[in-house]
N, C-alpha and C positions, 0 to 999 in steps of 0.2 A: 663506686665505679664498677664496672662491671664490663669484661671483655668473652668474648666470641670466639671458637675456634670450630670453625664444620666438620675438619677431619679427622681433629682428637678422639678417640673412644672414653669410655667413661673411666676405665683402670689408667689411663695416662692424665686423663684430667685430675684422679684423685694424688697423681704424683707431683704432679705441676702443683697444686694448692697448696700441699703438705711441705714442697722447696721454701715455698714463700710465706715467710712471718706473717704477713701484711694481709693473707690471702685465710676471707673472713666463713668461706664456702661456697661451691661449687655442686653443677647439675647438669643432669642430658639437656643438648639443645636442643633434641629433638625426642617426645616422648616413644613417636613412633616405633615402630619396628626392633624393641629389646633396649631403648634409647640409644641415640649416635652425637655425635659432637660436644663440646665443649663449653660451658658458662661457668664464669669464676667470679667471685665476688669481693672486691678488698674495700676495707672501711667498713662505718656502719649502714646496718642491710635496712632497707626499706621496702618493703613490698606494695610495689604500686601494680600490680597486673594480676587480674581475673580469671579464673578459666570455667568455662560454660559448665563442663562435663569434668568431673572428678579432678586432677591435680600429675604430680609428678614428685617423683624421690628430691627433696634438698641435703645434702650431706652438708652440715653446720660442724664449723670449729669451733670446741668449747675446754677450758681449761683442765685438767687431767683432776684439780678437786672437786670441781663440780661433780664428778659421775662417782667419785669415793665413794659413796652411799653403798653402788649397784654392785660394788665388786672389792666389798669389804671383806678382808674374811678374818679369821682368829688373834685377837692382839697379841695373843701368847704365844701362839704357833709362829708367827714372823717378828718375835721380838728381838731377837738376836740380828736382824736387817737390820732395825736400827740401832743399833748398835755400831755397827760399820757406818750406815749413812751417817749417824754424829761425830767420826772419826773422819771421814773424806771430806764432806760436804764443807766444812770449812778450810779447808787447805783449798782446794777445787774454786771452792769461791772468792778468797781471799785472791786469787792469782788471776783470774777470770775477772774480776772487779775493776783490779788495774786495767789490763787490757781493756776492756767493753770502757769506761772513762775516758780513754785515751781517744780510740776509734768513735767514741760519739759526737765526744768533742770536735774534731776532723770533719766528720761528713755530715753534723748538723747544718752548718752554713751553706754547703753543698746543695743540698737535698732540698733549704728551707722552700727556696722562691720554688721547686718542681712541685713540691709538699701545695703550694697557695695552690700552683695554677690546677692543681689534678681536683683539689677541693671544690675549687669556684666550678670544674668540667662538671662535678659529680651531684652539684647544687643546680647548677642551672639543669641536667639533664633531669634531676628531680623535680624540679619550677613545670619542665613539659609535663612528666608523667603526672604532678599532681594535677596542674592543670585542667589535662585530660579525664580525670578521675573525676575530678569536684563539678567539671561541667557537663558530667555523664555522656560523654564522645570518646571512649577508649578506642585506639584502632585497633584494625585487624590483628591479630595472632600473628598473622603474617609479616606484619612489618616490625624490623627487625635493629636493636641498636648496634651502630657497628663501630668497633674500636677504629685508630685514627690510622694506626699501623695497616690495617687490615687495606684501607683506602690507600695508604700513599703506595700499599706494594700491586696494589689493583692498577695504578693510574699514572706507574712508574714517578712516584712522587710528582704528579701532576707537569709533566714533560709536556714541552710545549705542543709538540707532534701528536697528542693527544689530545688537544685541544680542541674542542668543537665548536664551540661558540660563544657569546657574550651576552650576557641577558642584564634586566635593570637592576637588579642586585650582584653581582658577580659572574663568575664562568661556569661553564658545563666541560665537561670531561672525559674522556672515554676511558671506562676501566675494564680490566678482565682479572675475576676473581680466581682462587684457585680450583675450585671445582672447573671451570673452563666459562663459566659464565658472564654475557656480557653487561656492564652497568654503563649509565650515566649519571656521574655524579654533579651534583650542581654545586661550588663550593662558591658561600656568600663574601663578598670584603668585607673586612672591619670597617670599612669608612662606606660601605655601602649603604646605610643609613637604613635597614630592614634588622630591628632590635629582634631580642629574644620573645617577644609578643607577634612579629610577623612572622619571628620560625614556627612559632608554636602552629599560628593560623593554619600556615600553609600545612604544617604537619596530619593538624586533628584534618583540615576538609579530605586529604586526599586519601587519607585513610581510610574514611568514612565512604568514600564514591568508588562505585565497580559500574562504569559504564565503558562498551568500545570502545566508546569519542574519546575517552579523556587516559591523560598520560597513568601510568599505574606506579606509583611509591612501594619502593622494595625497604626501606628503611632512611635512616637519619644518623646523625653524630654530632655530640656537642662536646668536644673535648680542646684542651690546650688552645683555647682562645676559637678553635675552628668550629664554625656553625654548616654543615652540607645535608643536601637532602639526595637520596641514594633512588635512582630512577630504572626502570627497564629501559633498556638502549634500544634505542630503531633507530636503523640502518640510514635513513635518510636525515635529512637537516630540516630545517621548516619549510614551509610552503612559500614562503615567498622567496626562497633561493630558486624553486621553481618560475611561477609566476610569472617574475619580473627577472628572468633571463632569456633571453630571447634562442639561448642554446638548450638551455633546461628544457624551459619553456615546449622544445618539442615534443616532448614524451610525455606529456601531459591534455592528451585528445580530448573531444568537450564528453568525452562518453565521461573519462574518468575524473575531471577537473564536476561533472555535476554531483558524482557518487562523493567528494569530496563537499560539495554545499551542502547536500543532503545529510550528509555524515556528521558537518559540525551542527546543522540544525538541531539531529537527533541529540547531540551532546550537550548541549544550550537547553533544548527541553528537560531534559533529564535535572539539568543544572537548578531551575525553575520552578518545576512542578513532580517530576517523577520520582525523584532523592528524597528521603528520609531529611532531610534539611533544603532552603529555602536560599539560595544561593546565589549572590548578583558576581560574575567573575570584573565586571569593570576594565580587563586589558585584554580586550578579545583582537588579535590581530594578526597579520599573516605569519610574523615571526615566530608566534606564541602557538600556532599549530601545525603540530609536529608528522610525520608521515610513518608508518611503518614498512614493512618490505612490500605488503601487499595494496600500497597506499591509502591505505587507509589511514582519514584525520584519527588524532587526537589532540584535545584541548591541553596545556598545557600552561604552568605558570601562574599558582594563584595565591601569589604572594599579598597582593594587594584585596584577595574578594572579600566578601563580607555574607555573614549570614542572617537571613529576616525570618522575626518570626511569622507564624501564620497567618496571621491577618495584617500582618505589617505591607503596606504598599508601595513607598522611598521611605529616605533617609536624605541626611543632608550632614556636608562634611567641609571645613575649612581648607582646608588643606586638597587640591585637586591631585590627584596623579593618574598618570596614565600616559597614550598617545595623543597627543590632538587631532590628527587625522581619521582620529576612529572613535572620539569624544561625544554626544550628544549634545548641542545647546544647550539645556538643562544641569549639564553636568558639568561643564567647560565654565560660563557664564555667572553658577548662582551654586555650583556645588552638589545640586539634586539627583542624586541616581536610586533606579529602579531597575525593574526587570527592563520596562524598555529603553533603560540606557544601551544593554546588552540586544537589545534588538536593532539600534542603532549601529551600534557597532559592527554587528553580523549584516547589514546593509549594505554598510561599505566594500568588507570583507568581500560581499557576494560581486559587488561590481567589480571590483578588482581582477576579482578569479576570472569572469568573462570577460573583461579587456585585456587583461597581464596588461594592466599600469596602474600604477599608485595613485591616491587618489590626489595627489598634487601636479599631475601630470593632465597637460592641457593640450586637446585636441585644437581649439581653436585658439586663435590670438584674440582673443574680446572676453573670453573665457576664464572664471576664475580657478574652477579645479575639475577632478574626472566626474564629480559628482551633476554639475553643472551642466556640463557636455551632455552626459549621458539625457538628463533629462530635456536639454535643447533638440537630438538628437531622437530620441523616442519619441516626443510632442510631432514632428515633422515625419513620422511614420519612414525615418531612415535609423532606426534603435541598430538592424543589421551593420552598418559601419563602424561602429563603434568593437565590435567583435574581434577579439587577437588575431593580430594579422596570420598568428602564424596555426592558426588551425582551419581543418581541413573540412566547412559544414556538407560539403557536398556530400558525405556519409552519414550525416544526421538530420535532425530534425530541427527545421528553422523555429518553428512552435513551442518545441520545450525550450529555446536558447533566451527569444522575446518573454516567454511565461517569468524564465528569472530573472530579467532586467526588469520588469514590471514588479516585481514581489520586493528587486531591491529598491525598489524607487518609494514603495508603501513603508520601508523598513526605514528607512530617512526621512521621514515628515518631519517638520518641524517640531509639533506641539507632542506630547507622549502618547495622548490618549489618541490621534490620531494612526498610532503605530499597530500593526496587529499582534498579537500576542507568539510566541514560537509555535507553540500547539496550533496556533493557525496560520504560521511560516509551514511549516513540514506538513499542515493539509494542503494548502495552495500550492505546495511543489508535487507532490505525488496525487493529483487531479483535475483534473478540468475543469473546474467549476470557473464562473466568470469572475474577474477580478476584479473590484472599486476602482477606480480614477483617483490617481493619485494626484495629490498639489504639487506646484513647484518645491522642490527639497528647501527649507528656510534657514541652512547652513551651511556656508564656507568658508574656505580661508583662500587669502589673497596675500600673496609674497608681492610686498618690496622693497626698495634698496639699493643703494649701490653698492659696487665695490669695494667703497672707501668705507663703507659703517658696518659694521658687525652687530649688528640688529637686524630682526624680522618683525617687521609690522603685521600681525595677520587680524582682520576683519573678520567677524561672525558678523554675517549680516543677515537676520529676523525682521522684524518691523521695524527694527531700530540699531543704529550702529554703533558697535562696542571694539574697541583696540584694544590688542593682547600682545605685548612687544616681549619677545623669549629671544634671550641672548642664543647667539647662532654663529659658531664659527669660521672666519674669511677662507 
């Protein structure tokens, strides 16, 4: 196990090690600058981390016989030493034997169950790093393991009032470190059902990705049963607190809600084709991207992605998860995802952002969802109605607004290979070229029910009709 201190210097960190039996050695956290801060190591040491360019001082604790050799000197000249040590040493010991017997026996029991749980913290945090190591995905240098203390005094032990939000695996959290800096921490549930295999994932991708678009990982911690992943904090919430608020909603003009399409396109490409890895994110949706001060998206949340190799084109997976609303046929129906499940998804995303309505939100009564509309709606060259009431086009350009209802409407085809690729999402957004004729979209859902039943029946309806009944509470 292995804890973290920034502010420590290195002459206090070697006091701190030396108080504690336990504590196996100790090093600058940072090599920089003369080395600053504090790494302390208790238990046995494993080195699971690389460094590109040269290395840094480890100060190891080691038994006082072991180094006998180095600083031997005359048995004659110090034999009269021992002489006194054979006279003390047993008195000393004899009386100290009692004692230490006494005191072990007392705070073995104590100790034993903190003893499991610090072991099982220091094994599973090993399970990540080797993982990372044996699938040659090590992250950045940069991100960082953080003791568990370190978090609860950042997050006011996770005080409600610091609470930011609720994602599919657990909360988010607002922390401030003691340098003055701001995190969010993402802390997972135990019963949230994303094992040490989906921390790991989420851990190696995001390590691995430096784009704009996408959220940035400052580090991790896997200690006393707790799994969190430690995030840079932007100031706002997701986008669809914006969105679909009709108050939010105002500070959101179509200049900036486009720099925002365009933003997740680039991160979606990047995701696809421009990364060092070959990455399907699978829960691309308003919730999941996040804004910064200067609003600009980034992608967030990929707990569930998966990565393909080169010449890999889908996959296929028992087990669906995700949102429905922003599902592909393919993926919803049969399990199938690919890149252009993720193209699907950004589809929806896109229509959303130019209505501010979800896409289960029906303009018309005959109408199954926003998907539908829209494209009833742009067929009859009135696409303009459709457009959030609460922006203002008489400043902009009706052309680029039709340009993305049209790009979202190719983004939702039915059939995959119908879909166009992202690199040719973010060409058809930033130029003129003319655009294919899209189909009618060959997916939605249809809510119904009464009152009295706590079921949702929803319809995907393709060429053929399939019932998906998801328990939904009255």
């Amino acid at each position: 196990m292995a804890r973290v201190d920034r502010d420590m210097g290195l002459e206090e960190c070697e006091e701190l090690c030396l108080k504690n039996c336990s504590c196996s050695g100790y090093a600058a956290n940072n090599i920089s600058d003369g080395g600053t801060g504090c790494i302390t190591w208790y238990g046995e040491l494993i080195d699971i981390k690389e460094f590109i360019h040269g290395g840094q001082d480890l100060f190891i604790r080691v038994a006082s016989s072991d180094l006998g050799q180095y600083g031997m000197k005359s048995a004659n000249k110090h034999r009269w030493k021992w002489a006194r040590v054979i006279v003390i040493v047993p008195i000393i010991g004899a009386l100290m034997l009692v004692f230490f017997c006494f005191a072990m026996k007392r705070m073995k029991a104590a100790k034993e169950p903190l003893r499991n749980e610090s072991l099982q913290s220091y094994q599973e945090g090993c399970r990540v790093g080797k993982y990372m190591d044996e699938a040659h995905r090590q992250p950045s240098a940069d991100v960082l393991l953080f003791d568990l203390n370190t978090i609860q005094a950042a997050t006011n032990t996770f005080a409600i009032e610091n609470k930011l939000g609720e994602g599919g695996f657990g909360s988010v959290y607002k922390g401030t470190l003691k340098n003055g800096k701001l995190i969010a921490v993402k802390r997972l549930t135990k019963t949230s059902g994303q094992g040490i295999e989906e921390f790991q994932n989420e851990v190696i991708l995001i390590a691995r990705l430096q784009h704009r678009n996408l959220v940035r990982l400052l580090g991790y911690c896997i200690q006393q049963g707790e799994k969190m992943l430690v995030y840079e904090y932007l100031p706002h919430k997701g986008l669809d607190s914006f969105i679909f608020d009709n108050e939010q909603g105002k500070h959101l003009d179509w200049g900036m809600r486009f720099e925002i399409i365009s933003g997740i396109a680039q991160g979606l490409l990047y995701l696809h084709q421009d990364s060092r890895l070959k990455i399907i994110h699978r829960d691309l949706k308003a919730s999941n991207v996040l804004l910064d001060d200067s609003m600009e998206p980034k992608i967030s949340d990929f707990g569930i992605a998966r990565i393909f190799g080169e010449q890999q084109v889908q996959d296929n997976t028992n087990t669906v998860v995700g949102t429905y609303g922003y599902m592909s046929p393919e993926y919803a129906m049969a399990g199938q995802f690919s890149v252009k499940s993720d193209v699907f998804s950004f589809g929806v995303l896109l229509l959303e952002i130019v209505c501010g309505k979800k896409n289960k939100y029906r303009f018309r009564e005959e109408s199954v969802n926003l998907i539908e509309d829209v494209w009833e709606y742009w067929s009859c060259d009135k696409a303009l109605d459709v457009i959030d009431a609460q922006l203002d086009m008489s400043l902009y350009d009706n052309g680029e607004v039709l340009r993305c209802i049209h790009v979202g409407l190719l983004c939702v085809q039915p059939y995959p290979e119908d879909r166009p690729s992202m690199s040719d999402v973010v060409f058809m957004l930033s130029n003129e070229t003319k655009l294919p004729f899209p189909n009618k979209p060959g997916f939605s859902f249809k809510s119904t029910g009464e009152l009295e039943s706590s079921t949702m029946s929803i319809e995907m309806q393709t060429f053929s009709s399939v019932t998906i009944t998801a328990i939904e509470g009255r």
